[in-house]
ChimeraX commands (.cxc) that place a marker at each C-alpha (Angstrom):
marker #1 position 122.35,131.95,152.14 radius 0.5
marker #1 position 124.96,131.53,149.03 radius 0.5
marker #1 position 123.72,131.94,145.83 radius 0.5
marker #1 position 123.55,128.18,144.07 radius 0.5
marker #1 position 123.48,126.99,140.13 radius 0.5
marker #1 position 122.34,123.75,139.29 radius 0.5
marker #1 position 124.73,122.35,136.45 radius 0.5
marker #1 position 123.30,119.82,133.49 radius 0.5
marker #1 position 124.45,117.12,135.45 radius 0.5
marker #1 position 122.70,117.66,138.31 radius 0.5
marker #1 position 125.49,119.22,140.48 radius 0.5
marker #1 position 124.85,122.62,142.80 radius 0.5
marker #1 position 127.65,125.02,141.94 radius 0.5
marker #1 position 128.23,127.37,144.46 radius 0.5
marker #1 position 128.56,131.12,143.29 radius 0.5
marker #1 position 130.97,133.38,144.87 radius 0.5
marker #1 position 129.83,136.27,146.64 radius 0.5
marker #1 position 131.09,140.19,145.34 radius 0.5
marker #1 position 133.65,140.95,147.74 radius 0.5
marker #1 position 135.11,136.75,147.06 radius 0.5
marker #1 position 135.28,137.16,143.39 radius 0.5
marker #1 position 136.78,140.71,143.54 radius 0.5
marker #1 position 139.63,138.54,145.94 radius 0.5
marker #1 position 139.81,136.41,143.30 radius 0.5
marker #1 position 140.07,138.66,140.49 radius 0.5
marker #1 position 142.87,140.06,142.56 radius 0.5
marker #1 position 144.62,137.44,142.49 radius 0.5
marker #1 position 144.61,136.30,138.87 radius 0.5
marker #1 position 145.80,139.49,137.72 radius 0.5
marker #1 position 148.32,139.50,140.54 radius 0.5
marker #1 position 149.99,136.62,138.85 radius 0.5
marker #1 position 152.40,137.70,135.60 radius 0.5
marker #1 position 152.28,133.81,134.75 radius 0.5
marker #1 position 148.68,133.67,133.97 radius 0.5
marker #1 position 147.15,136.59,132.75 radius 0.5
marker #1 position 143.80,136.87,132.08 radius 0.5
marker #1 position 142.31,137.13,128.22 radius 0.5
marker #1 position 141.52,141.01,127.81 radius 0.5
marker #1 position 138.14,141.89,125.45 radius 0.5
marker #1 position 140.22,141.76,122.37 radius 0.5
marker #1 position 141.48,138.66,122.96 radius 0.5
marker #1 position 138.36,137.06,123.85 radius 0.5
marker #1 position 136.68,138.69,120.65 radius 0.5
marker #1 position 139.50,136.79,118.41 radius 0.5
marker #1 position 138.98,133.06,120.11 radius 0.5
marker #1 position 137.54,130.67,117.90 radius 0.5
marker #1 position 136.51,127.30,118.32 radius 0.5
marker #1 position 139.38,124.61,116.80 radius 0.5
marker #1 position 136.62,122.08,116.04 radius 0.5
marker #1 position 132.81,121.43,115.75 radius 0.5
marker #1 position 131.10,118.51,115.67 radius 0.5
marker #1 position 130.87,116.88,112.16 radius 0.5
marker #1 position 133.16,120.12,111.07 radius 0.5
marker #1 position 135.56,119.86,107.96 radius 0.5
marker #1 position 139.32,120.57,109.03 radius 0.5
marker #1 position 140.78,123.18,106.88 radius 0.5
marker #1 position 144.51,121.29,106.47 radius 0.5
marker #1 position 143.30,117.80,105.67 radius 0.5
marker #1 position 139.22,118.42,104.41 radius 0.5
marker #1 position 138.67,115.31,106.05 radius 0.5
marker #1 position 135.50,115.12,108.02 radius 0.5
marker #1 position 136.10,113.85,111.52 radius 0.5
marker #1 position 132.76,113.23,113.11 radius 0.5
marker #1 position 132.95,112.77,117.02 radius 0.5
marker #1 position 133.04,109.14,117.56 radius 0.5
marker #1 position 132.59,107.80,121.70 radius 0.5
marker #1 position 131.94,104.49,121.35 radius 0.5
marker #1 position 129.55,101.81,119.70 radius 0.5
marker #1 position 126.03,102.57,118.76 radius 0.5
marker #1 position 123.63,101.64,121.38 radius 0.5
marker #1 position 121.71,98.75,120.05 radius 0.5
marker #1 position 124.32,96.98,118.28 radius 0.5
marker #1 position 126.32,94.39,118.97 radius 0.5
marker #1 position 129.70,94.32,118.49 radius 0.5
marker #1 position 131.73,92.83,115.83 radius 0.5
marker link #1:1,2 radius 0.2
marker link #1:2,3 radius 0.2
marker link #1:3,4 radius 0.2
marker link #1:4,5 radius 0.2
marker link #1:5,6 radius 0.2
marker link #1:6,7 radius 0.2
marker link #1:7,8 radius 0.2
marker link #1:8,9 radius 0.2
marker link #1:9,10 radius 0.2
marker link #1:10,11 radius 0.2
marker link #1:11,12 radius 0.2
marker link #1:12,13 radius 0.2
marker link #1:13,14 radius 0.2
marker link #1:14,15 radius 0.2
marker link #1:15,16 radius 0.2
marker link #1:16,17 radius 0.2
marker link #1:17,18 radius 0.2
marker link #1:18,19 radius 0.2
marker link #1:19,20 radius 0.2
marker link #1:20,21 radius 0.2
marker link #1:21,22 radius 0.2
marker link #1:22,23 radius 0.2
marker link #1:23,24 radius 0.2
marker link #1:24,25 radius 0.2
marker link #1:25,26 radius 0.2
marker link #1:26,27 radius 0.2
marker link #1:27,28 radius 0.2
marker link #1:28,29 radius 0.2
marker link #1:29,30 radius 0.2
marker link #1:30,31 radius 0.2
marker link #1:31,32 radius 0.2
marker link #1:32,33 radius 0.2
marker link #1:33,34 radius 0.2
marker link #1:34,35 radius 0.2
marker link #1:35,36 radius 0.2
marker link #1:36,37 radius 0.2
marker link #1:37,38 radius 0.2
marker link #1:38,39 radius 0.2
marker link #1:39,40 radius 0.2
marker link #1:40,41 radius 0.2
marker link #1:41,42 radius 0.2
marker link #1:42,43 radius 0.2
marker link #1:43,44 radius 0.2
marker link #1:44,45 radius 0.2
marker link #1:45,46 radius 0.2
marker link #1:46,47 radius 0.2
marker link #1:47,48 radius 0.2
marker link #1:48,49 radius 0.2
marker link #1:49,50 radius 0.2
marker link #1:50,51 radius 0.2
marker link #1:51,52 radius 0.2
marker link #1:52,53 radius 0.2
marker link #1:53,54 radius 0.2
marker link #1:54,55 radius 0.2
marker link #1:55,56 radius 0.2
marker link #1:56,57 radius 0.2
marker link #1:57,58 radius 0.2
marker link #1:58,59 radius 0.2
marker link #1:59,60 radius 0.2
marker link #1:60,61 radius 0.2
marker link #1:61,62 radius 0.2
marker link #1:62,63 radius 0.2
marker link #1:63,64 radius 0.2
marker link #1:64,65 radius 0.2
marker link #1:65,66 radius 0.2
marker link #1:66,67 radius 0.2
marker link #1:67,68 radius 0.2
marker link #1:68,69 radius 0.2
marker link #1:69,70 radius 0.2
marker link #1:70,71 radius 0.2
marker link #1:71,72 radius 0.2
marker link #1:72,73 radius 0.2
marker link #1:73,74 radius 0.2
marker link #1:74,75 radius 0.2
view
């Protein structure tokens, strides 16, 4: 039986097994075009954005913003 995750929205993700995600992994690094991140690289990521966060270029604070509030109406 495959191995299953159940995602936040309800969904059941279906894991690889070893020898399909060694195939895979083969054939990532196979392709020059789209190398995988090594360790370092990883290490050095850093998010662009957080919620609520202050931008370092323009110190404006950009909240995420969806849609209306729930509960009122609109204008």
């Amino acid at each position: 039986m495959p191995q299953t995750i159940k995602s936040r929205s309800g969904r059941t993700l279906v894991l690889p097994t070893q020898e399909e995600d060694v195939a895979i992994t083969a054939a990532a690094m196979s392709d020059p075009d789209a190398m995988p991140y090594t360790d370092a690289e990883w290490k050095a990521v850093k998010p662009l954005l957080r919620r609520g966060a202050v931008l370092p270029r323009t110190g404006a604070n950009l909240p995420l913003v969806l849609g209306p509030k729930r509960g009122r109406e609109a204008s």
